[in-house]
C-alpha positions as CSV (number, residue, x, y, z in Angstrom):
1,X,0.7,25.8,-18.4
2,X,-0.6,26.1,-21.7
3,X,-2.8,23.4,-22.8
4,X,-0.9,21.9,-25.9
5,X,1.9,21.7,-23.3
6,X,-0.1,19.3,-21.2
7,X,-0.7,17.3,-24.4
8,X,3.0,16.7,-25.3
9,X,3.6,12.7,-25.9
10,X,0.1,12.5,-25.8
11,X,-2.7,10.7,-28.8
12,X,-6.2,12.1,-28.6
13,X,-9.3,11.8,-30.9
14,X,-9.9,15.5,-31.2
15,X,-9.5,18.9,-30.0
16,X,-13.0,20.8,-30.2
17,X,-11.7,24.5,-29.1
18,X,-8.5,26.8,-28.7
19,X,-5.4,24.5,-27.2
20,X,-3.7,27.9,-26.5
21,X,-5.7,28.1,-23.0
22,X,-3.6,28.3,-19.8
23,X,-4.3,26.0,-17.3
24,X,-3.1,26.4,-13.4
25,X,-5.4,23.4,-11.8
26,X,-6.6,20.0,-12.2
27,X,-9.6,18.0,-11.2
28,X,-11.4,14.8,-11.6
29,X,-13.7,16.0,-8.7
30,X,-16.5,18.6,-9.0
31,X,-17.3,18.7,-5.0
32,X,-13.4,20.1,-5.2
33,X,-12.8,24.4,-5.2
34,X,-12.1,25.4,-9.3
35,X,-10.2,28.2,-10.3
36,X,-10.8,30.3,-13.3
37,X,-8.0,28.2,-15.4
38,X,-9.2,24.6,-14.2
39,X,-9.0,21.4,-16.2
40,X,-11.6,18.4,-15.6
41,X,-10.9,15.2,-16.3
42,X,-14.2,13.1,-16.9
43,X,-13.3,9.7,-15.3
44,X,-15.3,6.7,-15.8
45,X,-15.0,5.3,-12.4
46,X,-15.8,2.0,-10.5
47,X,-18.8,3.8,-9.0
48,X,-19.5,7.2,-11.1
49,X,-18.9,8.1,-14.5
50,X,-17.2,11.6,-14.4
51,X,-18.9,12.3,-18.1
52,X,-22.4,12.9,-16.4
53,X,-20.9,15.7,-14.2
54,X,-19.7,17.6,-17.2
55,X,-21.9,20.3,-16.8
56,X,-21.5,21.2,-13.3
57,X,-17.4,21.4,-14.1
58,X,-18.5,24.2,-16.7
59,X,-21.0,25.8,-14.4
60,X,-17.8,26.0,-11.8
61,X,-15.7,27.4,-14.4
62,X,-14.1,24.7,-15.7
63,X,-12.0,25.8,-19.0
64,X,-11.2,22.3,-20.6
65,X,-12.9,19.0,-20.6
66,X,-11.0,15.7,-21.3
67,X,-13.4,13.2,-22.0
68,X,-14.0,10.4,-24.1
69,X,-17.4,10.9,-26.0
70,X,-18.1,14.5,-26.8
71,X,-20.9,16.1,-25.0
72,X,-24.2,16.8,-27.1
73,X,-24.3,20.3,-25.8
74,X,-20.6,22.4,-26.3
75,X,-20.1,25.1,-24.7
76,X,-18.6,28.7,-25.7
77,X,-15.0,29.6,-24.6
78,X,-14.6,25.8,-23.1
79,X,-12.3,24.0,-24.8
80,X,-12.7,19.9,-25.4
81,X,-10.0,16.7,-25.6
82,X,-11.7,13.8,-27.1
83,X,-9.4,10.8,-25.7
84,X,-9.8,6.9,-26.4
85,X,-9.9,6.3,-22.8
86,X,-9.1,9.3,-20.2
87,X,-7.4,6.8,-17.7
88,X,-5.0,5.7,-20.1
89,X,-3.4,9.2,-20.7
90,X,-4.6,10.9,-17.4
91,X,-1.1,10.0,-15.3
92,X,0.7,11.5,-18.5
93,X,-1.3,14.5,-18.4
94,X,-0.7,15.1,-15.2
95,X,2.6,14.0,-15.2
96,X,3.8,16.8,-17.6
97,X,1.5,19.5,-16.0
98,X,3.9,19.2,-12.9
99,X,7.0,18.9,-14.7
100,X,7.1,14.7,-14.4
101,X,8.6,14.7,-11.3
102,X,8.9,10.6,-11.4
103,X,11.9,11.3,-13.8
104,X,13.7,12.9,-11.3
105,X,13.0,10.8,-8.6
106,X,13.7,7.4,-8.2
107,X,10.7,5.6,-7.2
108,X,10.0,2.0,-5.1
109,X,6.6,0.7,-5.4
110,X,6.0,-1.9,-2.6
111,X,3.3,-4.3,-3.5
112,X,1.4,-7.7,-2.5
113,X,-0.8,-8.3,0.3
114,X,1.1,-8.0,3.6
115,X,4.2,-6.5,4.1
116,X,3.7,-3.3,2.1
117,X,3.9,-0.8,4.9
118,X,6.7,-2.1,6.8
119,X,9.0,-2.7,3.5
120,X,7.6,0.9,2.9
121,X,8.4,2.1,5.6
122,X,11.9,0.6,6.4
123,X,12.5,1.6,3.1
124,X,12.3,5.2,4.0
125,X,13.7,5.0,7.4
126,X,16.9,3.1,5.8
127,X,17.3,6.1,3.1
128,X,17.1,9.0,6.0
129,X,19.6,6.6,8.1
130,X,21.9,7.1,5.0
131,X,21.8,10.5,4.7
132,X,19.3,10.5,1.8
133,X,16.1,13.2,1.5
134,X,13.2,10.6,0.9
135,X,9.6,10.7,0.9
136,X,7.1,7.7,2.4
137,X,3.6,7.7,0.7
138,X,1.7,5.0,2.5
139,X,-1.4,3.6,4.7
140,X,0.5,4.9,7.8
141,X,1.4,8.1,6.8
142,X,3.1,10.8,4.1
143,X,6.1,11.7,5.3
144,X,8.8,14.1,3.7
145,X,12.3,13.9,5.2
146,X,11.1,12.5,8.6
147,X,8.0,14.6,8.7
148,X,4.5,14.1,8.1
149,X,2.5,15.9,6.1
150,X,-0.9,16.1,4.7
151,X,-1.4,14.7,1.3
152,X,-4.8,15.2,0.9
153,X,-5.7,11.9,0.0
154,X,-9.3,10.8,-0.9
155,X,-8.9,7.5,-1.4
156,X,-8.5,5.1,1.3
157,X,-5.6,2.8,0.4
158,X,-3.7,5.3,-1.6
159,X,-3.3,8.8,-3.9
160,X,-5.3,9.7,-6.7
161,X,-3.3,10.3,-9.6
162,X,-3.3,14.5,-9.3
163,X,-2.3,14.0,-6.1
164,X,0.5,11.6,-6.2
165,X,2.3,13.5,-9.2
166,X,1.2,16.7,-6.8
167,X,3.0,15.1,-3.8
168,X,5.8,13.6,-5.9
169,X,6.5,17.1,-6.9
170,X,6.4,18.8,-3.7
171,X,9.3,15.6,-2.6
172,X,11.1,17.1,-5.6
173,X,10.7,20.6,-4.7
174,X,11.9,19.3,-0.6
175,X,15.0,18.6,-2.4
176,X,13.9,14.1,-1.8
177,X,15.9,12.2,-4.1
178,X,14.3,9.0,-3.7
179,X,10.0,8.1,-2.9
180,X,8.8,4.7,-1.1
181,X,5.3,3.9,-1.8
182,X,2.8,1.5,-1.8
183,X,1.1,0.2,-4.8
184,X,-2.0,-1.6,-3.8
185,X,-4.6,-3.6,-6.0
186,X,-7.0,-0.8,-6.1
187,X,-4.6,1.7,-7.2
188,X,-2.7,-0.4,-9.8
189,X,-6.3,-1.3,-11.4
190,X,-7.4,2.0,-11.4
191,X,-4.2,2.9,-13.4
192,X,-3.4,5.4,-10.6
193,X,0.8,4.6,-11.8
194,X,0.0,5.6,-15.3
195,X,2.4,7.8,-15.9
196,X,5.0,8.0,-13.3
197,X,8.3,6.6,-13.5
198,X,9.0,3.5,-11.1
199,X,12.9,3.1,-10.6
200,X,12.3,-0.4,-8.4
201,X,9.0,-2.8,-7.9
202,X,9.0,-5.3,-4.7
203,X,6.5,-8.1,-4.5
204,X,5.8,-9.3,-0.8
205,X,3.5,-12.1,-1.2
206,X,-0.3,-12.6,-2.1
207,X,-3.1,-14.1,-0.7
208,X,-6.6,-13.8,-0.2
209,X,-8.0,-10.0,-0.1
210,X,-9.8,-7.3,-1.1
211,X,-12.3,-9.9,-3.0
212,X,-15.5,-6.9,-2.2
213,X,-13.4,-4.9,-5.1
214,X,-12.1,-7.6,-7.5
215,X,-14.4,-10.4,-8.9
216,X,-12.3,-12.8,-7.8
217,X,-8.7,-14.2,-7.1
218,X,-7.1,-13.8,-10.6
219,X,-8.5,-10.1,-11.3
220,X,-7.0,-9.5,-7.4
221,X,-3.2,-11.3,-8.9
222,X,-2.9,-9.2,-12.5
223,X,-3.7,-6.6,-10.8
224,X,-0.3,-7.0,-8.4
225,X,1.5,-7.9,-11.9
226,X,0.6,-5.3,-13.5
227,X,3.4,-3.6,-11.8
228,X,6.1,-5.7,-13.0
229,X,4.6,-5.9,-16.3
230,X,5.1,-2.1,-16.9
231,X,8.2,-1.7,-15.8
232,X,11.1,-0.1,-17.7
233,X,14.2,-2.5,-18.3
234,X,16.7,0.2,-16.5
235,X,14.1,-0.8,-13.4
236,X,15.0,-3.5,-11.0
237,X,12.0,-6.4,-9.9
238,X,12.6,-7.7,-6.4
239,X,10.9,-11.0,-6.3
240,X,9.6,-13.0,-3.0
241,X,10.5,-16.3,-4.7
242,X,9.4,-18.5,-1.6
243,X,5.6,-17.8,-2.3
244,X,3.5,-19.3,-5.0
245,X,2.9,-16.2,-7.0
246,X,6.5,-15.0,-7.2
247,X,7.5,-16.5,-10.6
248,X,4.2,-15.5,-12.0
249,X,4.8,-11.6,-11.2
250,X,7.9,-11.6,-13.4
251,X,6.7,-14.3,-15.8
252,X,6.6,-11.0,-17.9
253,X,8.4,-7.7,-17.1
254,X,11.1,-6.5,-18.7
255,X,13.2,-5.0,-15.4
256,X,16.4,-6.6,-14.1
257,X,15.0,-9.4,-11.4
258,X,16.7,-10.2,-8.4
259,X,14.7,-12.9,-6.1
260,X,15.0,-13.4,-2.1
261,X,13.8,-16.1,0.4
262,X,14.3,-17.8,3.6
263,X,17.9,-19.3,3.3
264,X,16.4,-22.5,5.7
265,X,14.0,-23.3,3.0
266,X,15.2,-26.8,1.4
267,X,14.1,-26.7,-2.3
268,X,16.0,-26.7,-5.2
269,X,14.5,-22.5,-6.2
270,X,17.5,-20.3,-6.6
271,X,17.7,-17.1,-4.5
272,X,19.8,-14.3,-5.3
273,X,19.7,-12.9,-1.3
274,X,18.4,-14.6,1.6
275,X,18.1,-14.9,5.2
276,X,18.9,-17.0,8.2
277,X,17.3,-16.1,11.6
278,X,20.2,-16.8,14.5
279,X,17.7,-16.0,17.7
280,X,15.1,-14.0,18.6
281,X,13.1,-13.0,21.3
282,X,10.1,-10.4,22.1
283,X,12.3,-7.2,21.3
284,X,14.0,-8.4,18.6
285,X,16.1,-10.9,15.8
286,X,19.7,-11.5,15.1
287,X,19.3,-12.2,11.2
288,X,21.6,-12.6,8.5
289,X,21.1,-11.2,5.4
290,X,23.3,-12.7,3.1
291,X,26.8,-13.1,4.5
292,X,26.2,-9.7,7.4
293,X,24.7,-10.5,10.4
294,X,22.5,-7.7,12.1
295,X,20.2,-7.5,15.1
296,X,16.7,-5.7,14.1
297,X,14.3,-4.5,16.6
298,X,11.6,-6.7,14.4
299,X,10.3,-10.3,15.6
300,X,8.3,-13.1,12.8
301,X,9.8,-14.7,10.0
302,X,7.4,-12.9,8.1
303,X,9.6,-9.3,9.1
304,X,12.8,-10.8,7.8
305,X,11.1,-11.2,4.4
306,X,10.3,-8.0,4.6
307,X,13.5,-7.1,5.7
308,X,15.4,-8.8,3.2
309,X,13.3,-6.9,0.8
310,X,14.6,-3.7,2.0
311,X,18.4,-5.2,1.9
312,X,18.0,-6.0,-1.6
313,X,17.0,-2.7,-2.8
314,X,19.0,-0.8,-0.8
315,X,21.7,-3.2,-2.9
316,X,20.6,-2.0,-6.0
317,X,20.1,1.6,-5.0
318,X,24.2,1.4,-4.7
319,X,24.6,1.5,-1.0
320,X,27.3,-0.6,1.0
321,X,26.2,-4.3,2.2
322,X,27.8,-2.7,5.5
323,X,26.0,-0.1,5.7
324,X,22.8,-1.5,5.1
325,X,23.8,-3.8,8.1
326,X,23.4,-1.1,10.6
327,X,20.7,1.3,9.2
328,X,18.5,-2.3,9.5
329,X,19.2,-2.4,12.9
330,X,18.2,0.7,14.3
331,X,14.9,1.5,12.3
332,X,11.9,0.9,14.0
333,X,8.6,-0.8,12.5
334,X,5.8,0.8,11.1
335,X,3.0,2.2,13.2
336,X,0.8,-0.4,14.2
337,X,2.6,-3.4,12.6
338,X,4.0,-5.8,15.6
339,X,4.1,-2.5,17.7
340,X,4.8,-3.3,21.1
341,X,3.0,-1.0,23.7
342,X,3.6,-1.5,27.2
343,X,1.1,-0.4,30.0
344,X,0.8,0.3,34.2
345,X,0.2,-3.9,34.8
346,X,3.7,-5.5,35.1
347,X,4.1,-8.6,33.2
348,X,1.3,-7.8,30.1
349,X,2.6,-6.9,26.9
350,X,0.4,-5.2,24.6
351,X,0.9,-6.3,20.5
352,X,-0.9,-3.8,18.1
353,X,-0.9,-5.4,14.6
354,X,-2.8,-4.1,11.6
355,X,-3.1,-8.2,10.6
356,X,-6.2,-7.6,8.1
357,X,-6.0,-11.2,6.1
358,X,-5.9,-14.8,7.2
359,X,-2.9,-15.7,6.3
360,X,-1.5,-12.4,8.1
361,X,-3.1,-13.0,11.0
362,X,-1.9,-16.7,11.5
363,X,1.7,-15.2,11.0
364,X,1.2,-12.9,14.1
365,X,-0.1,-15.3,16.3
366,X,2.3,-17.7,15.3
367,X,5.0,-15.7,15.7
368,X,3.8,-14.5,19.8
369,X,3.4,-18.3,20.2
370,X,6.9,-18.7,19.9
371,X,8.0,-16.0,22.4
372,X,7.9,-16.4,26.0
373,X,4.0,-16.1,27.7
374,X,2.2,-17.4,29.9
375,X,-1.1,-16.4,28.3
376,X,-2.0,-14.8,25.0
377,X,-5.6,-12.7,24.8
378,X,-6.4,-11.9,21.3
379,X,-9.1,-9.1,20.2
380,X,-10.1,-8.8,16.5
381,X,-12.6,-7.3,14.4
382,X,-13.0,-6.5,11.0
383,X,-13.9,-3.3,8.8
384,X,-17.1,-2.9,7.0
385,X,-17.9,-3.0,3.3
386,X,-15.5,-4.9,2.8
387,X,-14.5,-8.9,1.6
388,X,-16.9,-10.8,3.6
389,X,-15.4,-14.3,2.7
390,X,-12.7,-13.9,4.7
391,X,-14.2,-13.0,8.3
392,X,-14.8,-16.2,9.3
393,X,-11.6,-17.8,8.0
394,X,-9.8,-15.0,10.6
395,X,-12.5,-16.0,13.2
396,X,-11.2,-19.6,13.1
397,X,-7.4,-18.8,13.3
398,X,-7.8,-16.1,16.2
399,X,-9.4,-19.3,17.9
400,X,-7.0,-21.8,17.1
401,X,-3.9,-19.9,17.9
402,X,-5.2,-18.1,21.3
403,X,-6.1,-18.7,24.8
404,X,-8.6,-16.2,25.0
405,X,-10.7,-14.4,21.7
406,X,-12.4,-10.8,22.1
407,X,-14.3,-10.0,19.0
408,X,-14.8,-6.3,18.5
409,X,-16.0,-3.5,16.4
410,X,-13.3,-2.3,14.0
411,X,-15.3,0.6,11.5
412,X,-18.0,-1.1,10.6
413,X,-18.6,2.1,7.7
414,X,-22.0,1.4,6.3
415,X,-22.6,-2.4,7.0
416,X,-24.5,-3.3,10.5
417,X,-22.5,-4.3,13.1
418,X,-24.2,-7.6,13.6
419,X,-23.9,-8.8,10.2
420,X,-20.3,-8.5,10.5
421,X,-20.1,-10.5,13.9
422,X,-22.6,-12.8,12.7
423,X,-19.9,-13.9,9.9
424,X,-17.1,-13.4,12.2
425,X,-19.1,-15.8,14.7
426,X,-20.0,-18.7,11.8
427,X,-16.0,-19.8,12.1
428,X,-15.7,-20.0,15.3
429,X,-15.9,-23.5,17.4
430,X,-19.2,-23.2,19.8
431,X,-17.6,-26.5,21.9
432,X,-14.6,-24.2,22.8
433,X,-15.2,-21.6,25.5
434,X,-12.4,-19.6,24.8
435,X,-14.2,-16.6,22.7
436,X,-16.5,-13.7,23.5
437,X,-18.7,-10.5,21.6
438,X,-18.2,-7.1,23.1
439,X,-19.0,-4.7,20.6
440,X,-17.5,-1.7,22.0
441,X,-14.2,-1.9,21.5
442,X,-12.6,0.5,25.0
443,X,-14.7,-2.3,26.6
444,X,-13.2,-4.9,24.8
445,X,-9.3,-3.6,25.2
446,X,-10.2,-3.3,29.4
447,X,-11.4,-7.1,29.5
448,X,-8.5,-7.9,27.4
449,X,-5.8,-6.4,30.3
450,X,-8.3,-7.4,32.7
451,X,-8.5,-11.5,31.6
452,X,-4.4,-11.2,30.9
453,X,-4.5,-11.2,34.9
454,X,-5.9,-14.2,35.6
């Protein structure tokens, strides 16, 4: 693609070479392969500032440079966008070198801190259960029309912005209709949506996380909002009105909002859908959403907020209330979210739960506490590198709401080990007896099954 073509819609400061130059591939990454017809885009990152590798994108044969402060050394046959800020524009850029393939798609961004996988991913399973080609981009998986694929993704929690536009093309070219994906903090502050063309945004809930990234609580929220914020007013905003931060989401966007809660809450909020749990048990919930009642192989109150989620949209994507009904109650829950797994020892139940918060954790347990047990063995650990303050709060609930704590190693990346159980340790109640430190984690899972025995 030519590169005035890339710059259609676009403002920049200057052009300092030919825009006639055909480009083929994009980077932000030097360690990445270049062709003879690349394009670099000097990001200034959280931790590295794409300007000072300028150089080495020319060396590799880089043949334009978007940047923001031009270099003090130019360099023949390369060819240099001055830009206000390269993130605000880079999603556009990249956008129209793949055709924008958001504006062909319709697009659900799932966002908050728990819940985003499995609305994700019920999302996606719905859509195939009604005969649609979708994609699922998410922390469990990329998956195109029930397959997964690989996405080459080099962040952790979710794509850059070349390859999201990359991987919402290749949906496109897959003949997908509709993309579920999850928009997390780091991803909505690093402006990794700029750009692409959201057709639905759904808020889950917020609480404390990710605190090692954002400097504190309110960074962590406006990040979430920003979501709503840029949303188009042909877009719909589905709203979890039951927690605190609902309101404050759409205080300011511009889409069509449509709010949903728990239908046994007494409070004088109005909800446009809700829910009303008939029975449970450990395999699954007889629910109603609105006025159809459903069983769904999904246990917790916290799961029929998510599922009510995935109702409304499912609404407002134009499918029948009906419909929906049934394609709710034969998906299946994400992997590692309230996943059952059953073993050789007759009467233990395994739980696998990717509960990474507090407030998520406390949900799980509270839910299991409900079910029939006789005893309920918890094991727990937390990653590395990551929000500190929250280790011992996770600590103290595991204790509370369990017979028996394992703490474990879960990827402790960089940080020592024994930093991480010393925090994990400084919640827990030294009276109680009910807790333990086994750092590798296969021995940790066989005293687990073993202590569920006794």
């Amino acid at each position: 693609m030519k590169l005035f073509n890339l710059l259609k819609g676009i403002t920049y400061q200057s052009i300092l070479g030919n825009d006639n130059v055909d480009i083929d591939n994009l980077t932000q990454d030097t360690r990445e392969e270049f062709t003879k017809n690349t394009a670099y885009f000097a990001v200034k990152g959280t931790q590295v500032d794409g300007h000072n590798y300028i150089d080495d994108a020319i060396e590799k044969g880089a043949l334009v440079i978007f940047c923001e402060t031009k270099p003090d050394n130019i360099a023949d046959n390369v060819s240099y966008v001055v830009l206000d800020s390269v993130l605000d524009v880079m999603g556009y850029i990249v956008s129209n070198f793949y055709d924008n393939p958001s504006h062909k798609l319709k697009i659900i961004a799932i966002t908050g801190t728990n819940g985003k996988t499995t609305v994700a991913t019920s999302l996606y399973q719905s859509l195939l259960l009604l005969g649609e080609k979708s994609a699922l981009f998410s922390t469990a998986g990329d998956f195109i029309n029930g397959a997964e694929f690989h996405s080459d993704k080099k962040a952790s929690s979710s794509m850059e912005i070349i390859e999201l536009h990359k991987n919402l093309r290749k949906s496109l070219n897959e003949g997908c209709s509709y993309v579920c994906l999850e928009a997390t903090s780091h991803a909505l502050d690093q402006q990794r949506l700029v750009g692409t063309k959201i057709a639905g945004a759904i808020f889950t809930n917020l609480t404390q996380d990710h605190l090692d990234y954002h400097p504190d609580f309110n960074h962590y929220q406006n990040s979430k909002k920003r979501l709503f914020d840029e949303l188009e007013n042909s877009a719909f905003a589905l709203v979890n009105i039951d927690d605190s931060y609902g309101s404050t989401m759409i205080s300011e966007t511009q889409a069509h909002i449509i709010s949903y809660g728990n239908r046994a809450y007494l409070n004088p909020i109005s909800r446009d859908l809700t829910f009303m749990v008939k029975g449970f048990g450990l395999t699954g919930t007889e629910v109603y959403f609105n006025e159809i009642l459903t069983e769904v192989k999904f246990v917790g109150e916290f799961n029929m907020y998510n599922l009510i989620a995935v109702y409304g949209a499912l609404l407002q994507l134009g499918f029948n209330m009906v419909e929906i009904g049934v394609a709710l109650s034969r998906i299946q829950g994400a992997r590692g979210r309230m996943e059952i797994v059953t073993g050789e020892k007759e009467g233990v139940i395994g739980i696998v739960d990717y509960a990474h918060t507090p407030d998520a954790l406390e949900n799980v347990l509270a839910t299991l506490a409900e079910l029939p047990h006789n005893k309920l063995i918890t094991l727990v650990g937390v990653g590395g590198d990551r929000d500190r303050i929250k280790r011992p709060l996770m600590a103290k609930i595991a204790q509370k709401n369990s017979d028996h704590v394992l703490y474990t190693s879960d990827n402790p990346r960089t940080e020592n080990p024994e930093q991480i159980f010393s925090d994990l340790l400084s919640g827990c109640d030294v009276q109680k007896k009910n807790f333990e430190k086994i750092e590798d984690r296969e021995l940790a899972i066989k005293k687990a099954v073993e202590l569920s025995g006794t």
